[in-house]
N, C-alpha and C positions, 0 to 999 in steps of 0.2 A: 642207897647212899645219900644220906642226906648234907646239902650246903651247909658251912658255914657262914650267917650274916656276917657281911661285907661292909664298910661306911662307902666303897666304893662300887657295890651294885644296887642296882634298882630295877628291880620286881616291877613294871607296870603289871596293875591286876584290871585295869579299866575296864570295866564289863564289854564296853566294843572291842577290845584288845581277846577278851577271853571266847567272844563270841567268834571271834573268826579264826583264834586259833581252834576251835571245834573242825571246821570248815575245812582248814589246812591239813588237821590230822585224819580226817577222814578217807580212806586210800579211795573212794570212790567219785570224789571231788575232782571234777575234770582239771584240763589247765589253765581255759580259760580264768574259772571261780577261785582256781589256786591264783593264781595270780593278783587277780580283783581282791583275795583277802588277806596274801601278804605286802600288797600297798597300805590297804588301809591300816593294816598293824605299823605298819610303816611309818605312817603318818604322826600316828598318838605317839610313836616313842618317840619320833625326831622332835616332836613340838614339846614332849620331857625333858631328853637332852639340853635344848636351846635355853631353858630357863636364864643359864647363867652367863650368857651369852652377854659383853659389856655394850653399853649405852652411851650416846651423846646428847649431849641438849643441842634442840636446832628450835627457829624462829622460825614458824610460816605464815603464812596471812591468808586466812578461811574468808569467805565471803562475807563474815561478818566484820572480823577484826583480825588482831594478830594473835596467836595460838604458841607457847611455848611448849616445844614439843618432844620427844624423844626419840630416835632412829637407831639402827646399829653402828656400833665406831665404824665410819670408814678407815680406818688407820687400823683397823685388824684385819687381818686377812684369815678366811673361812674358806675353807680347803673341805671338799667332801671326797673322800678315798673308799669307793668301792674295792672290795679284793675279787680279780677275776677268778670263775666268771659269775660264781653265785650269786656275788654282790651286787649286780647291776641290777637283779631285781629290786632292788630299793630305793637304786642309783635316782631315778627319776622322780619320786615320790621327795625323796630329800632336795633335789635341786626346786622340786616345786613348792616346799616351805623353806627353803634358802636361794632364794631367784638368782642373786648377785656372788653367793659361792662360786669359785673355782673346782673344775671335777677333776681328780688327777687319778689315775687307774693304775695298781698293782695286781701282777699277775702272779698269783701261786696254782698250785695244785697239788693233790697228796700223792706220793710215792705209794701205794697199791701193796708193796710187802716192807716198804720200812715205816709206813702209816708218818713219814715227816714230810714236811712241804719245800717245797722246789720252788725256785722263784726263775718266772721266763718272763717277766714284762714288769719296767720301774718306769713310769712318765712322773716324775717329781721333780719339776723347775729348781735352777738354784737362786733367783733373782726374786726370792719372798724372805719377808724379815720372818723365819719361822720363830723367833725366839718371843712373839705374842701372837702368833695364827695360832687359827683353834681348829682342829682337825676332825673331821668326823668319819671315823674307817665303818664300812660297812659291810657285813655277813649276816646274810641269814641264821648260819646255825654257830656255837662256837663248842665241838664235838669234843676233840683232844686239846682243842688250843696251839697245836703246831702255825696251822697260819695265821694267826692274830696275832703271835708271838712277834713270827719271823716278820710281817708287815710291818709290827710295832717299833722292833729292831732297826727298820728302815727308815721309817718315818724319824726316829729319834736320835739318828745319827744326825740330822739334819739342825737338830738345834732347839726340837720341841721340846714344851716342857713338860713333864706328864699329867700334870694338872687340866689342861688345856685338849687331853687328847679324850676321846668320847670312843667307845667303842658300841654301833648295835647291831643287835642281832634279836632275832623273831623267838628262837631257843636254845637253850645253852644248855648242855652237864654240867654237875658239880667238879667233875675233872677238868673240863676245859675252863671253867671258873679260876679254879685253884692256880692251874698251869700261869694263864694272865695276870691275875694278882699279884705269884710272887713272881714273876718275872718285871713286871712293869707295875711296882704300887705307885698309885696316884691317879694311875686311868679309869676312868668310869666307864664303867660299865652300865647297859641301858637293855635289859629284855622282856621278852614277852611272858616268859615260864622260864624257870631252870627244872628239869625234867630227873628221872629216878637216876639215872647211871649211864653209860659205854657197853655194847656189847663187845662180843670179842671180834667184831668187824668194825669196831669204829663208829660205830652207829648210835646217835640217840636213842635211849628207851624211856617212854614209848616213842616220842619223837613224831617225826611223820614224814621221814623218809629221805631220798636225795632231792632237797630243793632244789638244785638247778636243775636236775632232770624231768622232776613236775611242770616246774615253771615252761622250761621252754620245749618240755614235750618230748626228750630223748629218751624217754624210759625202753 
């Protein structure tokens, strides 16, 4: 099943991006190495996303003279939204190329015979102007697109705009693609591969398996 280009996905093909998803898909990759190479995939996409990220001019004074300079709007607020619990492998990788983000955590997981997502945990403050935060949800994989959906549904009750919302993930289907788009056009989307299809479990193909269970070891 091949994707349709998107103006609202982006394929990082980054040779270190391709490299370690080698690494990831390899069923013999302990969890240490799995871990250590969906950080570093981690990294190169967040640092993709952030491009559009708005700017301020500020004035600092270097040892030599004064320096006019650029930093992030304080006056935005940068929200990074892991969906438990897959997401948190990323969680820390983003907070450490977004220092001063706020992490706020949504908890889904899939129903097992209706393959949709359940939401058992929302920590999303109400005292942020969400109508200019810029939200960065994160998942490893985006399979069916059920919880990226149901996340996105949450997040944007809130007041976000969809322009503003960043969705990443290490691998995606073209089903779970599709699902996100038309449910939510305007959200970027940000991955490492989009892969052949769904199995009849749900499953990336070829994919490289249940990330949370690699990651933290419960296989």
């Amino acid at each position: 099943m091949a994707i349709v280009s998107h103006p609202s996905v982006t394929i990082c093909d980054h040779p270190l991006v391709q490299h370690h998803l080698s690494i990831l898909r390899d069923k013999n990759t302990s969890n240490e190495l799995f871990r250590s190479a969906m950080a570093r995939i981690g990294r190169v996409l967040m640092e993709e996303a952030t491009r559009q990220l708005p700017l301020a001019r500020v004035l600092v004074e270097t040892p030599v003279s004064k320096a006019e300079c650029k930093r992030l709007d304080p006056s935005v607020p940068i929200i990074i939204s892991p969906i438990l619990r897959a997401g948190l492998m990323l969680s820390d990788i983003a907070l450490d190329v977004l220092p001063t983000a706020s992490v706020y955590h949504i908890g889904l997981y899939r129903d097992e015979e209706t393959l949709k997502p359940v939401t058992y945990y929302n920590k999303l403050p109400a005292n942020i102007d969400y109508s200019v935060a810029r939200i960065f949800v994160l998942d490893p994989m985006l399979a069916t697109g059920g919880s990226a959906v149901a996340a996105i549904d949450i997040i944007k009750k809130l007041g976000v705009q969809p322009e503003n919302l960043y969705f990443i993930c290490t691998i995606a289907a073209p089903e779970g693609v599709s699902k996100l788009v038309e449910a939510h056009p305007g959200v970027r989307i940000y991955a490492g591969a989009v892969d052949e299809c769904l199995n009849d479990k749900a499953y990336i193909v070829p994919g490289l398996g249940d990330a949370g269970d690699r990651t933290f070891g419960t296989v």
